[in-house]
C-alpha positions in Angstrom: -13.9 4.7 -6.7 -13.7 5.1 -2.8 -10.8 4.1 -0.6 -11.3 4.2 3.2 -8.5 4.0 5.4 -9.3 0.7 7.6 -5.8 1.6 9.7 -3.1 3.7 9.5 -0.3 5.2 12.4 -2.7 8.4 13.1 -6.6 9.0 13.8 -8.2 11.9 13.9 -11.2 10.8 16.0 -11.4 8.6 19.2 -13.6 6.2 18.1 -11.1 4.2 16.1 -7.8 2.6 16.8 -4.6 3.6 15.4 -1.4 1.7 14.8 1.8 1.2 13.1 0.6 -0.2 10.4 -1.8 0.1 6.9 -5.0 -1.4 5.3 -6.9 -0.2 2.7 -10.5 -0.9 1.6 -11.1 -0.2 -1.9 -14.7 -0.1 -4.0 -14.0 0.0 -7.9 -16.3 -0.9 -10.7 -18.8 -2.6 -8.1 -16.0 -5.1 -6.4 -14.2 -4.7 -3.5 -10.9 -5.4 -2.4 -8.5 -5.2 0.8 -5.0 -4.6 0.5 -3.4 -5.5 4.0 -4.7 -6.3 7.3 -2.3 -3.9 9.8 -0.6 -5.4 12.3 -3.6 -6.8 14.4 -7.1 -7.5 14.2 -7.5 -3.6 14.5 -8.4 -2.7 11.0 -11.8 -4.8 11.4 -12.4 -3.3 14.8 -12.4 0.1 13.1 -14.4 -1.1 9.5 -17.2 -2.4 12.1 -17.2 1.3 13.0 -17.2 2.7 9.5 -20.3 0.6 8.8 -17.8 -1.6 6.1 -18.8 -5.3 6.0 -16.1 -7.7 5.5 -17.7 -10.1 4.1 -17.8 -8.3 1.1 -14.4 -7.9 0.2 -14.2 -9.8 -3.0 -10.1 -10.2 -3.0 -7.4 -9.3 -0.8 -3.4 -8.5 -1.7 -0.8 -8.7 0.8 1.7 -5.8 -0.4 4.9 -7.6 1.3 5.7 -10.1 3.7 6.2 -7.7 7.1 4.2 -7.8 9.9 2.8 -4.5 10.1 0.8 -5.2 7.0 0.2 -9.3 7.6 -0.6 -9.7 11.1 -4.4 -8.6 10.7 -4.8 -11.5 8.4 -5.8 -14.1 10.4 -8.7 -11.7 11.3 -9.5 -11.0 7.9 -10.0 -14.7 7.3 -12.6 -15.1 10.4 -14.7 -12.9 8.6 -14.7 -13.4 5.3 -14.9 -17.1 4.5 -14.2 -16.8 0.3 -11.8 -14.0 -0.9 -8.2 -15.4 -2.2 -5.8 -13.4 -0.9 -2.8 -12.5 -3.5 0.9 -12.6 -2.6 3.9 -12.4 -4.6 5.6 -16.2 -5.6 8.0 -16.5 -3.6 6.7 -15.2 -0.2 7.9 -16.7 2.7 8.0 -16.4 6.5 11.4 -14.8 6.0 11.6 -11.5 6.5 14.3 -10.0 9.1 15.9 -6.5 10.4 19.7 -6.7 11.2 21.3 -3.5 12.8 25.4 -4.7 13.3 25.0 -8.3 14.4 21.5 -8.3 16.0 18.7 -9.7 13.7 14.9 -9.0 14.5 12.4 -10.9 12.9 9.7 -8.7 11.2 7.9 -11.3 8.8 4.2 -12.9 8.6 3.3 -14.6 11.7 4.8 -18.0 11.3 2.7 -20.5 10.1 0.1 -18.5 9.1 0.8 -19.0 5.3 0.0 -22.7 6.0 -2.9 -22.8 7.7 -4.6 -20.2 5.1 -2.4 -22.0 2.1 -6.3 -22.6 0.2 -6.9 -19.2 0.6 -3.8 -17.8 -0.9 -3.1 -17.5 -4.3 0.9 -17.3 -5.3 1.5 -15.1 -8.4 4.4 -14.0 -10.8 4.7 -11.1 -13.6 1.9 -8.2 -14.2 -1.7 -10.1 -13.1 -4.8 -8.5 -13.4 -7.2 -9.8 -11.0 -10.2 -8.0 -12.6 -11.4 -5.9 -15.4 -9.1 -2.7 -14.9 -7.0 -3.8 -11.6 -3.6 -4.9 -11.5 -1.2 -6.0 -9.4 2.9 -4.8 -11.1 5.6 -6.6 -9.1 8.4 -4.5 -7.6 12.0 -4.5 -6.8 15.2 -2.5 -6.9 18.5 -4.2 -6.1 19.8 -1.2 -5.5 17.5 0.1 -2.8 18.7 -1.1 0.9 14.9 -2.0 1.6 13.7 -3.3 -1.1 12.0 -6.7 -1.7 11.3 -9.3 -4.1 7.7 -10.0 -2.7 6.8 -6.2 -2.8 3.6 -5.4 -5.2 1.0 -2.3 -5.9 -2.3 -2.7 -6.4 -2.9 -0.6 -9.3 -6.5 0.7 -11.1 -6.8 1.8 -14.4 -9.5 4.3 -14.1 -10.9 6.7 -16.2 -9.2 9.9 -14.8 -6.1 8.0 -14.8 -3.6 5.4 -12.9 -4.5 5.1 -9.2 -1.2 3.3 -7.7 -1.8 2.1 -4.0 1.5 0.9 -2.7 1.3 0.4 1.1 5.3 1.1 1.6 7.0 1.9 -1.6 10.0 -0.1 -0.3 11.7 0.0 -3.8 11.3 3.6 -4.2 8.8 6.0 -5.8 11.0 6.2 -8.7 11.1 2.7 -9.2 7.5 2.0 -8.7 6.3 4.6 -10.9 8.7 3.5 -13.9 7.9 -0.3 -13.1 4.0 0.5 -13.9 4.4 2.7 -16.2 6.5 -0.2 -18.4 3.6 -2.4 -17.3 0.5 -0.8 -18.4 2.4 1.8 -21.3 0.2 5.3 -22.2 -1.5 5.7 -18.6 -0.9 8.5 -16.3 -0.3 8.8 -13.0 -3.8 10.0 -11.6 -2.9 9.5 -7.2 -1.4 7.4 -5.6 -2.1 6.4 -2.3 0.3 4.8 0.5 3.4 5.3 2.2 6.7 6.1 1.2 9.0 4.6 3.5 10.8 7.8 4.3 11.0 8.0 8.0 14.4 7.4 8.1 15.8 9.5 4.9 17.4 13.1 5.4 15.2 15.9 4.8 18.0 16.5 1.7 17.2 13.4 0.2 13.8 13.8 0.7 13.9 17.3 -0.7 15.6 16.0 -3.8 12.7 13.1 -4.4 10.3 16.0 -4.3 11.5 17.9 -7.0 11.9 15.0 -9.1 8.1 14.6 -8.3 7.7 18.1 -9.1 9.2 18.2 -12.5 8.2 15.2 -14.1 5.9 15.2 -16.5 4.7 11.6 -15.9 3.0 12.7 -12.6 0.7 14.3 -14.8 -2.8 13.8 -15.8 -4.5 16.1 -18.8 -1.7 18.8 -17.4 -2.8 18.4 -14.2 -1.0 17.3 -11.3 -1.1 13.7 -9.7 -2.0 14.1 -6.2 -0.1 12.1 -3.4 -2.0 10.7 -0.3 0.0 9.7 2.1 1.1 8.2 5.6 2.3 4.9 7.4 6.1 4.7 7.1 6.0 8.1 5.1 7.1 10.1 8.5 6.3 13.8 10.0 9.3 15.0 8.3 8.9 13.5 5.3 5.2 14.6 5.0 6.3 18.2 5.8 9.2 18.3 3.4 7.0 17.2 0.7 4.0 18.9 1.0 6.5 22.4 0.9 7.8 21.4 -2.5 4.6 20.2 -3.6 1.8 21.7 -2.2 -1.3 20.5 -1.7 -0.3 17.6 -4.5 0.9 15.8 -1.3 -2.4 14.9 1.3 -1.8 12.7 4.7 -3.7 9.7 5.7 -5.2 8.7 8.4 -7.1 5.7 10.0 -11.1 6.4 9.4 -10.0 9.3 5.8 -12.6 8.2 2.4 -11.1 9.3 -0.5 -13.7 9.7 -3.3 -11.7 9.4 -6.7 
């Protein structure tokens, strides 16, 4: 399988546009999929570049409601006329920040999920959309940012579990026990997103690490599961990580292939 970073906060060439925000184009098994859009109509500036076609995409999953992972959709739907696009039951136009008394809203662009309403496709529970890809459901009421409309897009592939989570708003910890109960006897191969970390103490992120580090389920064969990176991951985060686990931890950027 091959993922291509469509957009993502960095670049590492000129030629393509960066922004706060992820999308994912993913080839498995002879389908493809898109799992958010960014935050503008940026991500199919930059797959125009990368010579990816659009039109192609068979499905597309919305990983949660915010607009830094929604607002491209509208774009998405210009050019490709037929692909559902899968969002969590429940998902509304709802979404807000509140520091003290002050409340920002952060959601899908309003309206949008009723003028695309034929195009969307409202799920509950573990769905597989195709032969070998899932999409697990995630939230943890005891995580400040989690979310009930949060979901990975998971493939079962032959080396192993490939979980793509675009913000891991629940929690690595969370995620990787919620798939693991989901599809039971599968290892963690990679997993590719962000990790919402941006704001979290290098001690608490320190502390996630070597739980990463030491457990055995981030193992495939004996071999460790190798974690790509970026979006609301942060610089410090990123650094923190990759000292306690080496190379096992990889960045992203907007224009990066992975070949898996």
């Amino acid at each position: 399988m091959t993922i291509t970073v469509l957009i993502d906060n960095k670049k590492q060439t000129k030629a393509l546009t960066k922004e706060w925000g992820l999308s994912l184009y993913i080839d498995f098994e002879g389908h493809k999929y898109l799992l958010d859009a960014g935050q503008s109509g940026a991500f199919a500036d930059n797959a125009q570049r990368l010579h990816i076609d659009l039109t192609q995409v068979d499905a597309a999953v919305l990983s949660h409601a915010h607009y830094d992972h929604a607002n491209g959709l509208e774009r998405f739907f210009a050019c490709n006329p037929h692909a559902p696009l899968y969002v969590r039951e429940g998902t509304a136009e709802d979404c807000y920040h509140q520091i003290w008394c002050f409340r920002k809203y952060i959601g899908i662009r309003r309206g949008l999920l009723a003028r695309y309403d034929a195009r969307i496709r409202y799920i509950k529970g573990c769905y597989e959309i195709n032969h070998h890809v899932w999409l697990i459901p995630h939230d943890n009421t005891t995580s400040p940012y989690s979310s009930p409309h949060e979901q990975s897009l998971v493939f079962d592939t032959e080396q192993g579990l490939v979980i793509c989570s675009s913000c891991s708003h629940a929690g690595i910890d969370t995620i990787l026990e919620q798939v693991y109960d989901a599809l039971p006897n599968r290892q963690l191969y990679a997993f590719v997103g962000g990790l919402h970390l941006f704001r979290t103490s290098g001690k608490e992120v320190r502390y996630l690490a070597n739980r990463l580090s030491n457990r055995a389920l981030c193992m495939v064969n004996r071999q460790p599961s190798t974690f790509y990176v970026g979006h609301c991951t942060g610089n410090r985060a990123f650094a923190v990580l990759h000292e306690v686990l080496g190379d096992r931890v990889q960045p992203l950027y907007t224009g990066l292939t992975l070949t898996l």
